[in-house]
N, C-alpha and C positions, 0 to 999 in steps of 0.2 A: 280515491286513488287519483291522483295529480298525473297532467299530461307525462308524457316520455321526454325527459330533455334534452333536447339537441348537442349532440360532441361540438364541441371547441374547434377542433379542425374542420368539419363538415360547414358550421355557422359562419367559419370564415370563408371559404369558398360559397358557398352563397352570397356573402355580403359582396365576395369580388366580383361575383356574375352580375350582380345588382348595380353594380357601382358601373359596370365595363357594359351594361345592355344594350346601347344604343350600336358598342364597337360589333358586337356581336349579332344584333340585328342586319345591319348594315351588311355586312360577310355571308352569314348564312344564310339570310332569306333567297338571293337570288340563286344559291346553289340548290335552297329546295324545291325552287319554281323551273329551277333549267328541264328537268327532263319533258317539259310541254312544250317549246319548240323543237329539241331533237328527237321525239316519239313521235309527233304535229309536223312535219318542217311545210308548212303554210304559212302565208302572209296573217294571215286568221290567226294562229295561234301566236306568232312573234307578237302579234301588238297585243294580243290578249299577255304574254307573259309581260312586258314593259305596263300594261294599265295594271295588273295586278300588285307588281313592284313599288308601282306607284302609288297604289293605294295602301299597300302595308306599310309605309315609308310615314306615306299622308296620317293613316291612324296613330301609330307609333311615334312620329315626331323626333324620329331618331337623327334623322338631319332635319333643318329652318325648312319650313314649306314651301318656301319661293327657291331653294336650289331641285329639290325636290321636283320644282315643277321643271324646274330644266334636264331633265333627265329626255325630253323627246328629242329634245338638240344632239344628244349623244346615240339614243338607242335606235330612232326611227333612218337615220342614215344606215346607220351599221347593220340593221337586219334588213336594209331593200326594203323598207316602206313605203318610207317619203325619201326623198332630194333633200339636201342641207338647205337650199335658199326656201323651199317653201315653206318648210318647220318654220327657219325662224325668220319669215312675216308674220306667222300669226299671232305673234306676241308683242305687235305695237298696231293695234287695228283700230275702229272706229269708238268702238266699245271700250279701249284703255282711253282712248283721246277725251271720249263725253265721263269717265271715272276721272281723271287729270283736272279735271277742268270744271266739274262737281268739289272734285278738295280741294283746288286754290280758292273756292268760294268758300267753304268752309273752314278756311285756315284763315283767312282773307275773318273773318265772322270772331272769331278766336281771339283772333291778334289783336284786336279792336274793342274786345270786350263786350261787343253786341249781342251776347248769347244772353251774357249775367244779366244785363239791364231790360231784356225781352222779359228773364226768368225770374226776376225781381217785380217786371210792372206786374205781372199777371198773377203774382200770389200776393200784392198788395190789394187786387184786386178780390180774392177770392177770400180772404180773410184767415184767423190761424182754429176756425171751430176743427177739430180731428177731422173729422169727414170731409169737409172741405177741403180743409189743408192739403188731405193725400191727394184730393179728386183733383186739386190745384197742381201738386206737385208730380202727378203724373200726364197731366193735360199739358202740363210745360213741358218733361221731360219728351213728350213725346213727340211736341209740335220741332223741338230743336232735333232730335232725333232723324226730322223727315231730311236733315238740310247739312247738319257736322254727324262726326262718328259717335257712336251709342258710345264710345270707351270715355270720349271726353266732355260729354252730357253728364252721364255718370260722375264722372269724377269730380265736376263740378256743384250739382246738386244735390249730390250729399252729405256732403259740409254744411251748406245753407239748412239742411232737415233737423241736423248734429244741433246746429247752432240753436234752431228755433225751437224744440225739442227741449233741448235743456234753460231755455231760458224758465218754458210753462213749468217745469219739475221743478224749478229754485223759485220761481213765483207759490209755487202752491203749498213748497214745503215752508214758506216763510208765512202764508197763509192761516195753514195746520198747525203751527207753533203760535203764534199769535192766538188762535180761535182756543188754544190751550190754556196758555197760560195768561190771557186777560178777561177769559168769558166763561170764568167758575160762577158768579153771582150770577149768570142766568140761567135760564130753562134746559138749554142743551147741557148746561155743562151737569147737570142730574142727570145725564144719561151714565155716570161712574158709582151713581148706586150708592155714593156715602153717606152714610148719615152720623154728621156729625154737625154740631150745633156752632156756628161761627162767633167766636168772642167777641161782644160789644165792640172790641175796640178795632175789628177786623169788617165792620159791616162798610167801610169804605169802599174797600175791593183790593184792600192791598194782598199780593200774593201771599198764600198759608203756606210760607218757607217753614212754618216750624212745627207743624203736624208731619212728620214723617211718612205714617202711613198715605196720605194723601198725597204726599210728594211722590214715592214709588209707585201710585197710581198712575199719575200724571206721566211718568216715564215710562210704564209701561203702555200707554195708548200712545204716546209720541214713539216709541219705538215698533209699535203694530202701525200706527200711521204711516211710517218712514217705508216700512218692508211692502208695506199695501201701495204707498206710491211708485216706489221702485221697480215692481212688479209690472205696474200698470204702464211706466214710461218704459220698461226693456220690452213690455209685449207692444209699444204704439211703435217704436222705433224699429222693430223689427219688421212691423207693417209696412213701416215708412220706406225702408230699403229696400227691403222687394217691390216697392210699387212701384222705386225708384229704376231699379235693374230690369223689371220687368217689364214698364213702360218705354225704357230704352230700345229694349231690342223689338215690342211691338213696331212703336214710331217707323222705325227703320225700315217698316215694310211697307209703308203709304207710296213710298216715291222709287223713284228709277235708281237713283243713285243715293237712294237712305242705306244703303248695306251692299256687301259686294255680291253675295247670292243672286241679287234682283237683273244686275251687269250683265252675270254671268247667266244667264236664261236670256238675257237680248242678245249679248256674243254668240251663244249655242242658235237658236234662232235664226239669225245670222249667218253662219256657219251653215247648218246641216241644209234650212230650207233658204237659198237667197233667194228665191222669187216671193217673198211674203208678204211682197208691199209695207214691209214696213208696221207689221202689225203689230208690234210693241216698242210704242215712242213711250214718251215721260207722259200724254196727255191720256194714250189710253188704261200706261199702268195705273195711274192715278186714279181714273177713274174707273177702275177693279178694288186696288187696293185702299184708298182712304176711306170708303165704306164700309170693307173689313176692318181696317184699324183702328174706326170708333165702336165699331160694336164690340171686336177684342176687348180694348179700353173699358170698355162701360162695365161688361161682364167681369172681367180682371179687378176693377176695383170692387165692383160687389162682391164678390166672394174675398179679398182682402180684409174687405169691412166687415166682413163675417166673420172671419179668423181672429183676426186682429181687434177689431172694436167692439166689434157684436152691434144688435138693430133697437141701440138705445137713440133713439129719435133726438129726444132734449138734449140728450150730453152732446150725441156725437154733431147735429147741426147747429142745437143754439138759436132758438128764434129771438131770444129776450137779447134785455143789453149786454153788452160785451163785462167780463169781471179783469180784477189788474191783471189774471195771470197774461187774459187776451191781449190786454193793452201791452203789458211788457214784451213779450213775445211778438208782436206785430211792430214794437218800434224797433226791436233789431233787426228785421226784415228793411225797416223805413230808414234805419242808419245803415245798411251795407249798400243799399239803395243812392242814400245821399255819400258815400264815399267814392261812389261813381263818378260825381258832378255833374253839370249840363251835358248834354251830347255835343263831344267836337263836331268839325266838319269833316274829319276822316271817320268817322262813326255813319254820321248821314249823307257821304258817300256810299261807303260799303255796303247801306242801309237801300239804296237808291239801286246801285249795281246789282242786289240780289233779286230785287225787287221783277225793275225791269226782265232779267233773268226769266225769273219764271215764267211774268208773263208771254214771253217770246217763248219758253220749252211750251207751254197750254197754247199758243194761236198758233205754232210750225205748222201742225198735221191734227186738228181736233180730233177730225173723222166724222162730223156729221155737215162738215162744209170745207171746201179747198183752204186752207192755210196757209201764210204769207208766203214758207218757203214754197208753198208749189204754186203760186202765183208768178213768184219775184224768177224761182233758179228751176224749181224741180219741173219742168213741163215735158222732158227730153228723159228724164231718168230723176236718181238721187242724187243729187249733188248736195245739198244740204239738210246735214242732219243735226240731230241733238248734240253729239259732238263738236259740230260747227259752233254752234253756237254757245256750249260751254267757254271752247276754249278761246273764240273772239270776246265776250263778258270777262273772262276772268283776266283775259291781256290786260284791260284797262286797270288794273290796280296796279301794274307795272308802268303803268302812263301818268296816272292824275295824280297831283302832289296831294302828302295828308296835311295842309295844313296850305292855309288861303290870304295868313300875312305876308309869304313871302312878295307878295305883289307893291306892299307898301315897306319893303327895309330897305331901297334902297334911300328911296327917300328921308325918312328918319335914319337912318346914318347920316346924310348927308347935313342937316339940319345938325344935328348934334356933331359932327365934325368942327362947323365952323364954329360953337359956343366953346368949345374946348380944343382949339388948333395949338395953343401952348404947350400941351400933356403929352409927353410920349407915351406914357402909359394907356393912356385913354385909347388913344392913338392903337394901338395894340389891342385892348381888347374890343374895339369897335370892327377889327381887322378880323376877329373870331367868330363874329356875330355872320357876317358875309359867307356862310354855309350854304352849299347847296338845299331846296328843300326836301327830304327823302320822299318816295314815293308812297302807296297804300299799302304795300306792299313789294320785299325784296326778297336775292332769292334766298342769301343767308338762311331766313327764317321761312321760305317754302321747303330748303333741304334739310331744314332738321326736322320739321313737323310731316312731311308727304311718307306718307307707308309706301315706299316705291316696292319692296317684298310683293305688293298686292299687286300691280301691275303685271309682276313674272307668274304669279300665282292664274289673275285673269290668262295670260299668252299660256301657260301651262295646260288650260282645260279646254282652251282652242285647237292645242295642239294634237290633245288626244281625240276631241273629237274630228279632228282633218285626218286621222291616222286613221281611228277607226272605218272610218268610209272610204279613205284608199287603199286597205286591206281586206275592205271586206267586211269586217268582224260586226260592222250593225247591220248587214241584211245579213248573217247567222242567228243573231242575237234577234232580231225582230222574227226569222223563225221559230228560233227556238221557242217564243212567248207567245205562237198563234195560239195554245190550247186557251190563250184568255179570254178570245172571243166569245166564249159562251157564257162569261161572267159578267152581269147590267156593269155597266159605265160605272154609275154612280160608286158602286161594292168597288172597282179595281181602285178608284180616286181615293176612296178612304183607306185601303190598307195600305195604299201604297205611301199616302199622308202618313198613317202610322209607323210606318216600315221607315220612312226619312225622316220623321222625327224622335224615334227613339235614337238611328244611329247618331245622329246630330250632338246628342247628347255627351257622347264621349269620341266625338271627331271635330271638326274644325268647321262650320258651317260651308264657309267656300271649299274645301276639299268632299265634303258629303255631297253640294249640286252638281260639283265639276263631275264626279263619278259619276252619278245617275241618271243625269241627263241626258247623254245620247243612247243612254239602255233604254230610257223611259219616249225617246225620239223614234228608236228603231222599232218600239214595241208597236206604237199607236200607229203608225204606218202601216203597220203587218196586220192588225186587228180592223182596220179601216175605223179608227178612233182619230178625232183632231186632236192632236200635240199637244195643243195650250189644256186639253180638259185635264191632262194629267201635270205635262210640266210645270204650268201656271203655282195650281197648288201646291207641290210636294216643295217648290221653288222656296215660297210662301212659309212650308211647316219646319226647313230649313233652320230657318231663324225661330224657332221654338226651342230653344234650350233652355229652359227655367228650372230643369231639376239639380242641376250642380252644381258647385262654385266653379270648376274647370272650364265647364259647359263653352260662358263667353268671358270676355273681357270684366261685362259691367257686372255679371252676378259674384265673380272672383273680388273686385272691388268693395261692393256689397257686404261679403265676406269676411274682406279684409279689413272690417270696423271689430270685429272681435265679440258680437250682440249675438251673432248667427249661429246655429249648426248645422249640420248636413242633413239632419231631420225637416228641421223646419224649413229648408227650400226645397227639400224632398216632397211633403207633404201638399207644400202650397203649389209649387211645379207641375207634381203629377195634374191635379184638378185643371190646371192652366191649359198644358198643352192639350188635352181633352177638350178642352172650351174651344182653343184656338182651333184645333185640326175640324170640329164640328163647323166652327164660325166658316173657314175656308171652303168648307166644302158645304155648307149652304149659300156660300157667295158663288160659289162655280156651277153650280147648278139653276141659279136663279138671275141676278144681274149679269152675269159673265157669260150664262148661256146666251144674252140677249144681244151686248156687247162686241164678242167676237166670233157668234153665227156658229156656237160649238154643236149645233145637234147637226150642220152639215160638216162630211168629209172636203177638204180644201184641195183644189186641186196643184196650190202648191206644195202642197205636200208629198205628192208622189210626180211632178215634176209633168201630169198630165192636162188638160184644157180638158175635161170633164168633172164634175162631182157627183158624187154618191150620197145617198144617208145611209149612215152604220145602223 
C-alpha cells in the first residue's frame, strides 16, 4: 500500500508557505516571543526577548546576518536598555579595527597572487605520491588558512587537486592501455588464461586483431581496468576535497584573526572583563592554538588516509623512483608554477609587509618578557594593541608603489623623446606611458573583496553582550547555572565543546559564539570557574563544522565539485569533530592550563583584587 497522496490544493499552499518562510518568520516570531516582556516587564526579560529574536533570525537566516546583527540599534533603545550612543560604539571597536586590518593583509596577499606561489612551492616540494600529496595539500591549505579567509584558500586549491588528480588518472589510463595492448608476448599478459597457439607469422608481437575471442578479452579487462581506475580516482578526490575544506577551517583556528569566531572571544573578552590585561593578544592565541592545529592536522589526515587510501605503505608514499604518471602530474604543478613567473617587486613587498607584520603581532605582548609596545607606549595603560598595529602595516600598501621602474621613466622618456622629436605620434604615446605608478593596493579592490557584513555581525555580538550586563540578564543567567558547580571542570568543557559544536553545524559559526559566549561568561563567574577554561574551547569547537555542505563556506565549495554526498561528509565529519572537540579539550587542560594560569579563579574576573582556587 503506497503513501496517501497529497491534494493539489493543500501541496499548493505548502509550497506558497515554502516559498514566503523567510516573510513569515520574520512576522511571527516576535509575536510568539512578546508575551516574555509583557508577563516579565524587566530589564532581564526585554533583552532576553531581543537575544532570542536574534538568534531565531541568526539560525533561520531569514534576513543577511549583518542586518540581523543590527537589530540592538533598534530594540535595546526602545525597551530602556541601553542609550542609542552606547549601542552603537560598540560596533567599530578595537577588535573590528585588528579584523580590518588582518583582511587588508589578506586581500593585500590575494591581489598579488602570493597565496598560489606559497601554495605551488610547497607541493613542488612534497611531491604528488597520494599521501603526501594530501599531507601537502592540507599543510598548504592550512598554513594560508592561518593569514586569508578559509572561503578563498579553498576555492583556490581545489582546482590545483582537480588539475593534479586528473592528470595521474590519464597518465595511468594511458599506462593500462599500453600495458594491454603491447605486452600480450609476456608473462603478465598470461594472466587472461588463453590458450591459444600464436601463428608463426604473429611471433613478432604484432597485435592479434584477428582472433576475436582474444580481442573481447582484451576489452573486457580494459573496461574492468577503466571502472577499477575510476573508482579509485573518485574515492582519492573525494579524500582530496575534504582534506582540502577541512584543513581550511582547521587553519583558521591557529591565529587571532584566521576566522571571525576567534575576534569575537577577544571583543567578548574585552567587553565583559576589561581589566584582563590583555590576556588574549595574537601572541598568546598562537601559542594555545597552533599546537591544537597541528595535532588536529595530523590526526584529520590519518583518518582521511584511512577512509580514503587505506595503510598501503608502498602505494600511498612511494620510497622507489618516481613512475610517468608522477612525472606528468608533478609537471602541471611545475607549469601552473612557471605561469607565475619570477616574483615582482609588489609580490616581495607584500611578502615583506606580512612578514614584518607578524613579527611585530609575536614581540607586542609575548607574556614571558615586556614587549615593544609596553616598552615604547604601554607603561601608563593600553594604548597599543594588535589592532594598532594591523591597521598601521596594512596603511602601507596604500603608500608604497607596486612597481620600482617608475623611478627610471622619466628619464627613458626623455632619452627617447629627443631620438624621435619629428613624430607626433610617438609624441602621443610616449605622453601615455607618464602614468602615475598605482599603489599595492587601492580601495576599488579592498571594496569589492572586504566582508564589511562581518564587521556589523563582530558590533552585533558586542552589542548584546553590553546589553546583557546593563540589563542584568548575565548575573541571572550565571545564577541560573550555579547547580554546575558540582560537575569537574573538565565534564562541563566537553559537553559544553559538544553542545557548540553540534549547533555549529546548522548555524553560522560567528552567530553560534556570539550567542554563547556571554552565557558561557556569566556561568564561569558564578561557578568560580576561569572564562578562558570554557570560552577558549567551545570558541575553538565553533569552527568544527565538517559534517555538512551548509555547515561553512569551504565544505559547500567542496561540494560543489559534484564527486561528493552528504554521506560522505557526513561520515568523515562525524569522526572529525570528535577528534577535534578531544584535541581541544586536551589542549585546555594541559598547555593552556599552564599558559593562562586556568586552575586559578582571576581576579578580573569578578572585578575583585583577590583570587580563589575553584
Amino acid at each position: 500500500m503506497g503513501l496517501p497522496r497529497i491534494p493539489e490544493d493543500v501541496a499548493l499552499v505548502l509550497r506558497w508557505i515554502w516559498l514566503h518562510r523567510n516573510y513569515l518568520i520574520i512576522f511571527i516570531t516576535p509575536l510568539l516571543i512578546l508575551p516574555l516582556p509583557l508577563v516579565l516587564p524587566t530589564p532581564e526579560a526585554r533583552c532576553g526577548f531581543a537575544i532570542i529574536l536574534m538568534a531565531l533570525y541568526w539560525c533561520t537566516e531569514c534576513m543577511p546576518l549583518a542586518i540581523t546583527a543590527l537589530l540592538p540599534v533598534i530594540l535595546f533603545p526602545m525597551m530602556g536598555i541601553m542609550e542609542s550612543a552606547k549601542v552603537c560604539v560598540q560596533y567599530l571597536k578595537d577588535t573590528n579595527m585588528l579584523f580590518i586590518g588582518g583582511l587588508l593583509v589578506a586581500i593585500a596577499v590575494e591581489h598579488w597572487n602570493l597565496h598560489k606561489r606559497i601554495a605551488l612551492s610547497v607541493l613542488l616540494i612534497v611531491g604528488v605520491r597520494p599521501a603526501l600529496l594530501m599531507l601537502g595539500f592540507m599543510i598548504v591549505t592550512a598554513f594560508l588558512s592561518m593569514w586569508i579567509s578559509n572561503t578563498a584558500t579553498t576555492a583556490m586549491m581545489l582546482p590545483i587537486a582537480q588539475a593534479v588528480l586528473e592528470q595521474l588518472s590519464a597518465t595511468e589510463a594511458d599506462s593500462d592501455e599500453k600495458e594491454l595492448r603491447e605486452g600480450q608476448d609476456n608473462q603478465a599478459f598470461e594472466l587472461t588464461e588463453v590458450n591459444i597457439k600464436h601463428p608463426l607469422d604473429n611471433v613478432s608481437g604484432d597485435k592479434p586483431n584477428n582472433n576475436p575471442d582474444l580481442e573481447a578479452r582484451l576489452n573486457t579487462l580494459s573496461e574492468l581496468k577503466r571502472k577499477e581506475r575510476e573508482e579509485k580516482y573518485l574515492r582519492l578526490f573525494k579524500g582530496m576535497s575534504l582534506s582540502v575544506c577541512y584543513s581550511a577551517s582547521i587553519g583558521g583556528t591557529a591565529t587571532l584573526t584566521g576566522t571571525t569566531p576567534n575576534l569575537i572571544l577577544k571583543g567578548q573578552m574585552d567587553e565583559i572583563f576589561p581589566e584582563n590585561h590583555d590576556v588574549i593578544n595574537f601572541a598568546s592565541w598562537f601559542g594555545f592554538a597552533f599546537p591544537n592545529m597541528v595535532l588536529m592536522l595530523a590526526l584529520s589526515w590519518i583518518w582521511l588516509q584511512f577512509m580514503y587510501l587505506g595503510f598501503n605503505f608502498k602505494k600511498s608514499f612511494g620510497c622507489g623512483s618516481k613512475n610517468e604518471g608522477d612525472k606528468d602530474a608533478y609537471r602541471v604543478m611545475k607549469n601552473e608554477y612557471k605561469k607565475l613567473g619570477s616574483m615582482s617587486f609588489a609580490e616581495g613587498a607584500v611578502l615583506v609587509i606580512f612578514v614584518i607584520l607578524v613579527i611585530l603581532w609575536f614581540t607586542r605582548e609575548p607574556g614571558f618578557m615586556p614587549g615593544w609596545a609596553t616598552v615604547l607606549f604601554n607603561k601608563n595603560g593600553q594604548y597599543v594593541t594588535d589592532g594598532t598595529v594591523a591597521i598601521f602595516m596594512s596603511t602601507l600598501f596604500f603608500v608604497i608603489p607596486s612597481r620600482i621602474d617608475f623611478l627610471y621613466s622619466i628619464k627613458s622618456h626623455d632619452e627617447q623623446d629627443e631620438e624621435a622629436e619629428q613624430e607626433e605620434g610617438e609624441k602621443q604615446e610616449k605622453k601615455k606611458k607618464l602614468k602615475g605608478t598605482p599603489t599595492l593596493l587601492n580601495w576599488k579592490v579592498v571594496h569589492d573583496r572586504m566582508p564589511w557584513n562581518i564587521v556589523l555581525l563582530l558590533g552585533g555580538g558586542f552589542a548584546l553582550a553590553s546589553g546583557s550586563e546593563e540589563s542584568g540578564l548575565s548575573v541571572w543567567l550565571g545564577q541560573s547555572l550555579a547547580p554546575l558547580q558540582s560537575i569537574p571542570p573538565f565534564a562541563i568543557s566537553l559537553i559544553l565543546c559538544l553542545l557548540v559544536g553540534t549547533f555549529t553545524e546548522c548555524s553560522s559559526n560567528t552567530a553560534t559564539t556570539t550567542l554563547f559566549l556571554p552565557i558561557l561568561a556569566s556561568m564561569s563567574t558564578t561557578i568560580g570557574l576561569h572564562p578562558l577554561y570554557v570560552m577558549l574551547p567551545c570558541t575553538i569547537s565553533a569552527s568544527l563544522a565538517f559534517m555538512l555542505p551548509v555547515a561553512t563556506p569551504p565544505n559547500a565549495i567542496a561540494f560543489s565539485y559534484g564527486n561528493l554526498k552528504v554521506l560522505d561528509m557526513a561520515k568523515a565529519g562525524f569522526i572529525l569533530n570528535i577528534i577535534g572537540i578531544l584535541c581541544i579539550n586536551l589542549g585546555i587542560n594541559t598547555w593552556g592550563a599552564a599558559m593562562f594560569n586556568l586552575g586559578t579563579f582571576p581576579a578580573w574576573a569578578n572585578g575583585t583584587n583577590s583570587t580563589s582556587t575553584p
